[in-house]
N, C-alpha and C positions, 0 to 999 in steps of 0.2 A: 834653845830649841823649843819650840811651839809645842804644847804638851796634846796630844791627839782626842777622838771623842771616843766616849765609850757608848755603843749602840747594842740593845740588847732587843732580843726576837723573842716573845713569849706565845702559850696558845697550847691547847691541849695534842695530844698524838694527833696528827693527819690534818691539822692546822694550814699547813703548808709553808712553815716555816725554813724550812732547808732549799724548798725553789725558790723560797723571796730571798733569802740570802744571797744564792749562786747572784739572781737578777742583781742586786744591789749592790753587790762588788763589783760587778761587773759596771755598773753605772757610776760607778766612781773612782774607778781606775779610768775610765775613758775621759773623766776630768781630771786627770792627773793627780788624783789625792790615792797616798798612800794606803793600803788595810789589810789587813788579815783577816780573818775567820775564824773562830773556836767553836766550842761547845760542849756541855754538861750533861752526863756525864765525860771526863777529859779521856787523856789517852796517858794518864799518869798511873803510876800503881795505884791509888784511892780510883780512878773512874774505873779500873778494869777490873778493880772488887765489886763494885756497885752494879758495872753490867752485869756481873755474873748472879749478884743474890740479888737483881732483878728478875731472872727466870725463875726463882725461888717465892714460895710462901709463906719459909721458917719464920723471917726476919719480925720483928717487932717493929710497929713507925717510928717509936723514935728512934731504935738503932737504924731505918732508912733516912730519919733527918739528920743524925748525928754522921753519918758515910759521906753524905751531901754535903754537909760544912765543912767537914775535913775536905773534899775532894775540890772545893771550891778555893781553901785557904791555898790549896798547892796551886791550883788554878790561877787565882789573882797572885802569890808573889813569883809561880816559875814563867807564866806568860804574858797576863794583860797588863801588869805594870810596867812590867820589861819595855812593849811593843807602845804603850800610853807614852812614854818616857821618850822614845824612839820620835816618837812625832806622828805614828800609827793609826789611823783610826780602827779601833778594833770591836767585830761584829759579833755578838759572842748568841749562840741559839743555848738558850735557857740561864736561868742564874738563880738568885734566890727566889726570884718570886714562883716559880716552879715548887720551890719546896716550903711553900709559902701552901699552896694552894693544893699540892698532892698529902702532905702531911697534913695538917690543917683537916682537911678530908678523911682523916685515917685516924682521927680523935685526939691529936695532938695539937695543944694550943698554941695558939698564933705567938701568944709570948714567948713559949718556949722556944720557939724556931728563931724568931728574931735573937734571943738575946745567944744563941750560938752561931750566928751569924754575926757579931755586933761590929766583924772585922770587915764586913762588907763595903770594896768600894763603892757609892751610887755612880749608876750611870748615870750620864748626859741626857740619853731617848732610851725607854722604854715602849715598843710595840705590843701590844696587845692583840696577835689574829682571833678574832673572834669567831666561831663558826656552831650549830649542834655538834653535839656528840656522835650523832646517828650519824650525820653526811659525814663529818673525821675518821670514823673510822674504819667506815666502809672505804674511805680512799685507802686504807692501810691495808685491809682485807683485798682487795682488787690488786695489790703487791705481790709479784710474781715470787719474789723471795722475801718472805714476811712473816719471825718469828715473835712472837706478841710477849711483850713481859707482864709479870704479873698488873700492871696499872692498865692495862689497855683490852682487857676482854672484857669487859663490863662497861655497855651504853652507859648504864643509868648509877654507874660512880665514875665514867669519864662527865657526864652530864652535873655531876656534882661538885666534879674539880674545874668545871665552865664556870659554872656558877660560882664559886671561889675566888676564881681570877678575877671573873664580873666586879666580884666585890673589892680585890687585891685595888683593883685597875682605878675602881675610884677614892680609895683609900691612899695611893700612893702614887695619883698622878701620870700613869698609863696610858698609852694613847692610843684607843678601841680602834681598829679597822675590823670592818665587819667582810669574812674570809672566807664566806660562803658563797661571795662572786669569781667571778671570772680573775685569772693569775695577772691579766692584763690590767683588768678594773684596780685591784688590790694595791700592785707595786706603781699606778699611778698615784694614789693616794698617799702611800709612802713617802713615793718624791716628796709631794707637793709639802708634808708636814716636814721631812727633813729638810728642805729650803725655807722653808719660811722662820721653822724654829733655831736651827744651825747656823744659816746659809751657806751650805755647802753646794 
């Protein structure tokens, strides 16, 4: 069996990552290609530690990068290998370079994050939603039910973890959609690079 793609959705809070998602599963189950959906933090014991000392500000960055690797290791061997293996293509909203970019951000070096991830599988496509800070996350704020973690009440160090990725995204081969257009404009764009680079 045909081993599946792995596609990954990055972008700061309020990116609009979770509607491109729904969009693009849905765009490719109506071509009849298999996928799932994930995302970081999981819904294993490690992500539903992490959600919770994300309302928190005890935490040290690197115990927030070190929660991440762990939660990511259960991540890649209880699901996306499984579902790769399957013939799946599996969509996953955030993965390493999130903690590339939020820790990284938080004064922890980039080596360090890498080398406890080193178990990381690479995806196939990486997205990059690019958008400001300020228009992200006012879309979060405009959230009828909208409790904020410690990473997302601050414009000007969500504006920093932009800037982060900006740099993630050319260091690692990411592919910038700029996410401050229309949901319509965006998941066109999407298509067009996952047929041309996939052909899916």
């Amino acid at each position: 069996m045909k081993r599946g793609y792995f596609i990954v959705f990055e972008g700061i809070d309020g990116a609009g990552k979770s509607t491109l998602i729904t969009l693009f599963k849905s765009w490719l189950e109506l071509q009849k290609i298999k996928c799932v959906t994930t995302r970081e933090p999981t819904e294993n014991i490690t992500g539903n530690i992490l959600k919770l000392t994300m309302q928190m500000e005890k935490l040290s960055p690197i115990t927030d990068a070190l929660l991440f690797a762990a939660d990511r290791s259960e991540h890649l061997d209880k699901e996306i290998k499984r579902d790769l293996k399957k013939g799946k293509t599996v969509i996953s909203e955030r993965y390493i370079y999130s903690n590339l970019a939020f820790q990284t951000s938080q004064g922890v070096s980039e080596r360090f994050v890498r080398n406890i991830n080193d178990f990381a599988l690479k995806p196939d496509l990486v997205f990059l939603l690019d958008v400001p800070a300020e228009i992200a996350l006012k879309r979060k704020w405009n959230l009828l039910y909208y409790l904020p973690t410690k990473f997302e009440k601050s414009i000007e160090f969500n504006e920093k973890v932009r800037r982060k990725f900006l740099d993630i995204a050319r260091k690692y081969d990411l592919r910038i959609v700029d996410a401050s257009r229309s949901v319509d404009e965006v998941f066109e764009t999407v298509k067009k690079i996952v047929t041309k680079e996939l052909h899916l």
